[in-house]
MARDRENRO-838722 format. One record per residue (C-alpha): x, y, z. Coordinates in steps of 0.2 Angstrom, whole numbers, plus 2048, in hexadecimal, padded with zeros to 3 digits. Last residue first. Example, Ala and Ser with C-alpha at 12.3 -4.5 7.8 and 13.67 -1.06 7.14 Angstrom:
# residues 2
+------+-------+-----+
: east : north :  up :
+------+-------+-----+
:  844 :   7FB : 824 :
:  83E :   7EA : 827 :
+------+-------+-----+
//
This chain:
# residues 317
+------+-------+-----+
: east : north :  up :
+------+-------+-----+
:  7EE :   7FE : 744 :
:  7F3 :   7EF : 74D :
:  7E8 :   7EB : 757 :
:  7D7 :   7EB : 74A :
:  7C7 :   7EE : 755 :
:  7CF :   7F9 : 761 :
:  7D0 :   7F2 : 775 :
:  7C8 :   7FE : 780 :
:  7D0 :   807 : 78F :
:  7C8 :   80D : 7A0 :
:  7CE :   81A : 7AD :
:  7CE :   818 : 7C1 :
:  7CB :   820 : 7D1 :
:  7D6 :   820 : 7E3 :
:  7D7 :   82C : 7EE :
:  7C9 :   82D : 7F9 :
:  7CD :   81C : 7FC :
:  7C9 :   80A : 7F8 :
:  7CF :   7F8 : 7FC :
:  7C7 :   7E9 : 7F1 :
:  7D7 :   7E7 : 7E7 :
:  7E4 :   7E9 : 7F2 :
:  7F1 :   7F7 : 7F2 :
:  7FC :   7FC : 7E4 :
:  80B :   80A : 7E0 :
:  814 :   80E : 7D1 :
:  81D :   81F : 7CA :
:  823 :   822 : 7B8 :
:  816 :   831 : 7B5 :
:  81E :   83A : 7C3 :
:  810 :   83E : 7D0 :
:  816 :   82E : 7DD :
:  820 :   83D : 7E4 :
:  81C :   837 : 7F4 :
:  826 :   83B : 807 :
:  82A :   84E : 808 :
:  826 :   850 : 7F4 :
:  814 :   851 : 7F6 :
:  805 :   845 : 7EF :
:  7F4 :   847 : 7F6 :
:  7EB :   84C : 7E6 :
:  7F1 :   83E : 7E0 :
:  7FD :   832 : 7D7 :
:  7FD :   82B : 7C5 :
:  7FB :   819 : 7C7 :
:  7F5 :   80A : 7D1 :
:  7F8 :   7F7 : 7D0 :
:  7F0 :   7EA : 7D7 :
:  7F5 :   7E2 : 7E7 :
:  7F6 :   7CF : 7ED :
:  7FF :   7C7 : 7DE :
:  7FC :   7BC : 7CC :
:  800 :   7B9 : 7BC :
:  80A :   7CA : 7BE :
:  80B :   7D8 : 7B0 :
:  801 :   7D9 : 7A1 :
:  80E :   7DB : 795 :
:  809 :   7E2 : 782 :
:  819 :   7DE : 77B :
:  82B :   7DE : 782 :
:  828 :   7D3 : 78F :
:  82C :   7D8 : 7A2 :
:  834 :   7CD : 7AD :
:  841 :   7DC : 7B5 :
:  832 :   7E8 : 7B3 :
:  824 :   7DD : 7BE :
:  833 :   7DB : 7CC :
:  82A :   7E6 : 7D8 :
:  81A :   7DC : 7D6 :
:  80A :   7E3 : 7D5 :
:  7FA :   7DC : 7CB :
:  7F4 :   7E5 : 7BD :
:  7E3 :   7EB : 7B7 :
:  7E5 :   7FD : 7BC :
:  7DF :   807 : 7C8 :
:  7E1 :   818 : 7C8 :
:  7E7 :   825 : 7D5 :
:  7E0 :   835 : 7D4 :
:  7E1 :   848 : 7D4 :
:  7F6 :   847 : 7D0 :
:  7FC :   83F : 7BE :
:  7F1 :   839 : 7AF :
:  7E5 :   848 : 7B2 :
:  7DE :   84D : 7A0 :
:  7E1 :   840 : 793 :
:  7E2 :   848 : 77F :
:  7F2 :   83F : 77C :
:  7FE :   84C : 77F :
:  7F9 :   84F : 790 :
:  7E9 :   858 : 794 :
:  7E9 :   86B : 79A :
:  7E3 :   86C : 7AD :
:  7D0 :   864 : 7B5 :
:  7C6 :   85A : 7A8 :
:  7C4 :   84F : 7B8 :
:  7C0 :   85D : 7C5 :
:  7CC :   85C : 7D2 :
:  7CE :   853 : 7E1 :
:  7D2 :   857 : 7F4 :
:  7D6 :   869 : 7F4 :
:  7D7 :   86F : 7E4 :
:  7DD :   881 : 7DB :
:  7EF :   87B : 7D7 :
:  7F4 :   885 : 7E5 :
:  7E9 :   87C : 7F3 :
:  7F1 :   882 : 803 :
:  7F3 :   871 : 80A :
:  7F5 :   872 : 81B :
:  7F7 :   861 : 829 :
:  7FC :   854 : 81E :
:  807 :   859 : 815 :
:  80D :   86C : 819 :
:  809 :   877 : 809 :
:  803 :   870 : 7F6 :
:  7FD :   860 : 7F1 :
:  7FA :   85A : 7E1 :
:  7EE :   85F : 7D4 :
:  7F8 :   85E : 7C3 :
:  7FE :   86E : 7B7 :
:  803 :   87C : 7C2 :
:  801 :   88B : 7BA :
:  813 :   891 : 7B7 :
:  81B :   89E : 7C5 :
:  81E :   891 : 7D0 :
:  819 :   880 : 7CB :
:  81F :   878 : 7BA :
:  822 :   864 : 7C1 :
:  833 :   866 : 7B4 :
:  836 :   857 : 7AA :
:  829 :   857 : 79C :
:  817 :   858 : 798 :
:  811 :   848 : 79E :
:  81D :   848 : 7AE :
:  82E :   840 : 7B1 :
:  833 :   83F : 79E :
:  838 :   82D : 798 :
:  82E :   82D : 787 :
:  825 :   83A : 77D :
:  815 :   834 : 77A :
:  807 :   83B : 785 :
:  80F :   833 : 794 :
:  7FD :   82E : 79E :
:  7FA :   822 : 78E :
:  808 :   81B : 78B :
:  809 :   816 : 7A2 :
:  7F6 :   811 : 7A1 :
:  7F9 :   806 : 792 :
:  807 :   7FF : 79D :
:  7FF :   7FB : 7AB :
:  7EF :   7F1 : 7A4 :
:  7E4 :   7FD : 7A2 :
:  7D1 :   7F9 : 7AB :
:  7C3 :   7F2 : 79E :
:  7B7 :   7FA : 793 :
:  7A5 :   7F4 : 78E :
:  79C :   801 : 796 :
:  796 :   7F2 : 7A4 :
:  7A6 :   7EC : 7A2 :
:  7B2 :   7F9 : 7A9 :
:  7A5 :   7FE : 7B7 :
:  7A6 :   7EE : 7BE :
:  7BB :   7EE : 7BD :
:  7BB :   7FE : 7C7 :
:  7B0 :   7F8 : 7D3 :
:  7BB :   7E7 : 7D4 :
:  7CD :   7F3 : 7D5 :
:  7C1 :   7FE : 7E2 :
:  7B7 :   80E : 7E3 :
:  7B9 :   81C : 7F2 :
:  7BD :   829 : 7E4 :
:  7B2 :   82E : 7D5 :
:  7BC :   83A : 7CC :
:  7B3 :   84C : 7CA :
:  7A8 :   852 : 7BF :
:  799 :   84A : 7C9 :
:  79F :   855 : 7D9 :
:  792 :   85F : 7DD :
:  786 :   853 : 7E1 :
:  795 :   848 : 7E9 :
:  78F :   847 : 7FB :
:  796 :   84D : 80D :
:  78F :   849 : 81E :
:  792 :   835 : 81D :
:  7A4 :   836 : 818 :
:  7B0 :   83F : 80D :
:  7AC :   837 : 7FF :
:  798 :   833 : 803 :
:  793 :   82C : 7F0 :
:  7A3 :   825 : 7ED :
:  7A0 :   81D : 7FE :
:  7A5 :   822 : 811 :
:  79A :   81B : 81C :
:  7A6 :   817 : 82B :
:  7B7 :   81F : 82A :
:  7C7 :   819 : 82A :
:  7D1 :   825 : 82D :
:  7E1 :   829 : 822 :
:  7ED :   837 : 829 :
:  7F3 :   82C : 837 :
:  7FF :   824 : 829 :
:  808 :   816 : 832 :
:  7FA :   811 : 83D :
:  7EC :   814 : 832 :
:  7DD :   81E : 83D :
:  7CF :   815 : 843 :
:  7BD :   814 : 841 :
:  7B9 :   826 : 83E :
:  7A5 :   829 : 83E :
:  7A6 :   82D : 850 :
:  7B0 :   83D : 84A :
:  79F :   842 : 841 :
:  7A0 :   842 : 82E :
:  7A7 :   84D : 820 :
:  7BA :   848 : 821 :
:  7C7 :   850 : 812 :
:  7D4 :   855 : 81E :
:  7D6 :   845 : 827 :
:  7D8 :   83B : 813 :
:  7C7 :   82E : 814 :
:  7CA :   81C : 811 :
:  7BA :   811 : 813 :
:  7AF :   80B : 81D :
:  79C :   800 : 81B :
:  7A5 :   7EF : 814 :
:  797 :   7EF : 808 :
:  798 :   802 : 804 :
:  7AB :   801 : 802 :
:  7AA :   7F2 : 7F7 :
:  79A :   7F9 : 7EB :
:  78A :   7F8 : 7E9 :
:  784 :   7F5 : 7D6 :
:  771 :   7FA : 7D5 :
:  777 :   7F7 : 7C1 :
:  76F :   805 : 7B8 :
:  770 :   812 : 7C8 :
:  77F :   80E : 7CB :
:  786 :   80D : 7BA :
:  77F :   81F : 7BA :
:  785 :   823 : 7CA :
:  798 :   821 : 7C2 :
:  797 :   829 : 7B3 :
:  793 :   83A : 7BF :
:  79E :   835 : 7CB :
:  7AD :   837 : 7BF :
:  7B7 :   829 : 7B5 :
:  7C7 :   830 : 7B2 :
:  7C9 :   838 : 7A6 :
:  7CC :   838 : 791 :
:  7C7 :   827 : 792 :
:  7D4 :   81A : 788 :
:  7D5 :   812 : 779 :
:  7E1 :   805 : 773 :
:  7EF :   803 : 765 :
:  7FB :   7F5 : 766 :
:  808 :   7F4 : 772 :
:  81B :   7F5 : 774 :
:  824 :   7F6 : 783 :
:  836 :   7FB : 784 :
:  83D :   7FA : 799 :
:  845 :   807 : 7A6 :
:  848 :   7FA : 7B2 :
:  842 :   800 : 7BC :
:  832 :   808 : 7C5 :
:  833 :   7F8 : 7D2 :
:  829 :   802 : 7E0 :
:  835 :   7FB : 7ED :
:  844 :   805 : 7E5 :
:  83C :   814 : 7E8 :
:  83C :   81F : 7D9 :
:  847 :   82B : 7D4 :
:  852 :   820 : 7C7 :
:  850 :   82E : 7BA :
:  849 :   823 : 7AC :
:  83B :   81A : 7B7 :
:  832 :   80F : 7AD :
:  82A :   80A : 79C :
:  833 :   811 : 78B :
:  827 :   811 : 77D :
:  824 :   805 : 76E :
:  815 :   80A : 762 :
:  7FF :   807 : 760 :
:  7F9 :   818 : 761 :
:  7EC :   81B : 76E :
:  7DC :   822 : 769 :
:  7D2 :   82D : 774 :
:  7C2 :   828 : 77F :
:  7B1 :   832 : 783 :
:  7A7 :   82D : 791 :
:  79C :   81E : 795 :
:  78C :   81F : 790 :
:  787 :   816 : 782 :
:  792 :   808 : 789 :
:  787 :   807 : 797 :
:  782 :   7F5 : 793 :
:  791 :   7EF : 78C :
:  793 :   7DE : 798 :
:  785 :   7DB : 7A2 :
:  78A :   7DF : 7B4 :
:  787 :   7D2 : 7BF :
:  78A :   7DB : 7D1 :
:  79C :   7D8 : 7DA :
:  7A0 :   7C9 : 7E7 :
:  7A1 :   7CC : 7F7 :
:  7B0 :   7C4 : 802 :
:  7B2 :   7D3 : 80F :
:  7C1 :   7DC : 812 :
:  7BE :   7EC : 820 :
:  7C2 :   7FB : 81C :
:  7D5 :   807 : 81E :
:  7DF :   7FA : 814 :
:  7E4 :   807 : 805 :
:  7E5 :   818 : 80B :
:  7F0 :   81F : 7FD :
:  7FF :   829 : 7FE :
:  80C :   81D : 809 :
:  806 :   813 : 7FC :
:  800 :   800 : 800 :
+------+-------+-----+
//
């Protein structure tokens, strides 16, 4: 689990998801843009990450060509396959989940417990997509943003029932780059703070007590928020994490094929990507485009969203 992601904060329970029939919100599922197929250079290039994240070796990949959302999947998409599906999800079957302190909407008796070794995640009763930052607050508006307080088998619902799946981890790591290979954010090298608009929703002040919100958001962001990477996708670094179909292993880039890998046969964590609007350079800078992390599947946060691809109908074009 990332230092940066409140994985583990509700309970575990053996429930299997809702039937979704396969394609049935497809009509409304949102817009996507067109991969090109190509090899690109996977990993780390700077040798900045931390070694248990297994962000090297810097790697060639090659895959076909794929779609993918222009966003992540915001509340608004989400509470319509709600409302189609009646799907209920792990956070409201386990009845807790992962609320960041300075986000909580809810009654200090709603707080379970705090994470040992990061005090800044509670775990709090009734927190939901549709209650993020507990019982007392709602996302009516907030359907622009991210749906948050989802999990890797929420995530994977939603996928079929528009006819979509999760990325595998590196169709998410093309995609969030834009194109150009082995830079440490989607439009280059330097973050681009200071006296340049900032460009990513991360955090800002003295983590995790003041965050003086000068990318404009505290807590997440609208998902069309900031200019999109060179790809068309808005948000593939900071606002959220995203699931992606992958387990996690350290040592997925040392045994990694050259085309179209899919990581792991098998593990305990899956992986997540692109950071959030909790990352800051004192202890995570998980933001860089390169940058891995994971936690279980049926764990959720009010941190953690997702994005989906489509396979094209000919691979290789």
């Amino acid at each position: 689990m990332s230092c940066c992601s409140g994985g583990g904060a509700g309970t575990t329970l053996a429930v299997a998801p809702a039937e979704v029939r396969p394609g049935a919100g497809a009509g409304l599922a949102g817009p996507q843009v067109r991969i090109p197929a190509g090899v690109f250079a996977m990993g780390d290039a700077f040798g900045e990450g931390d070694p248990a994240d297994g962000e090297t070796p810097l790697h060639p990949v090659r895959l076909p060509a794929f779609l993918v959302d222009e966003t992540t999947v915001t509340n608004d998409a989400f509470a319509a396959f709600v409302d189609a599906t009646g799907h209920v999800t792990d956070a409201e079957h386990a009845g807790v989940s992962a609320v960041f302190h300075g986000l909580l909407t809810a009654r200090e008796s709603d707080v379970v417990r705090r994470l040992d070794t990061t005090p800044w995640w509670l775990a709090v009763q009734g927190a939901s997509w549709r209650h993020p930052g507990g019982a007392r607050s709602d996302v009516s508006e907030i359907g622009d943003h991210p749906v948050v307080h989802v999990s890797w088998r929420d995530a994977q619902a939603y996928a079929t029932w528009v006819g979509r799946r999760l990325p595998t981890e590196a169709e998410w790591e093309r995609a969030a780059r834009g194109g150009p290979d082995a830079r440490r954010f989607p439009w280059g090298d330097d973050r681009g703070d200071g006296t340049r608009e900032w460009r990513l929703n991360i955090w800002q002040g003295d983590f995790p007590e003041r965050d003086t919100a000068e990318d404009g958001w505290a807590g997440t962001a609208p998902a069309r928020s900031f200019a999109p990477n060179g790809f068309g996708l808005f948000s593939t670094v900071g606002n959220v994490w995203e699931w992606c179909q992958d387990w996690f292993s350290v040592h997925t880039y040392a045994k990694s094929p050259l085309d179209a890998p899919t990581g792991p046969a098998y593990g305990t964590q899956r992986v997540i990507r692109g950071g959030s609007f909790l990352c800051h350079d004192s202890y995570c800078r998980r933001y860089r485009v390169a940058a891995r992390s994971s936690t279980t599947p049926e764990s959720s946060s009010s941190n953690v969203g997702f994005r989906c691809v489509a396979d094209l109908p000919d691979l290789h074009h």
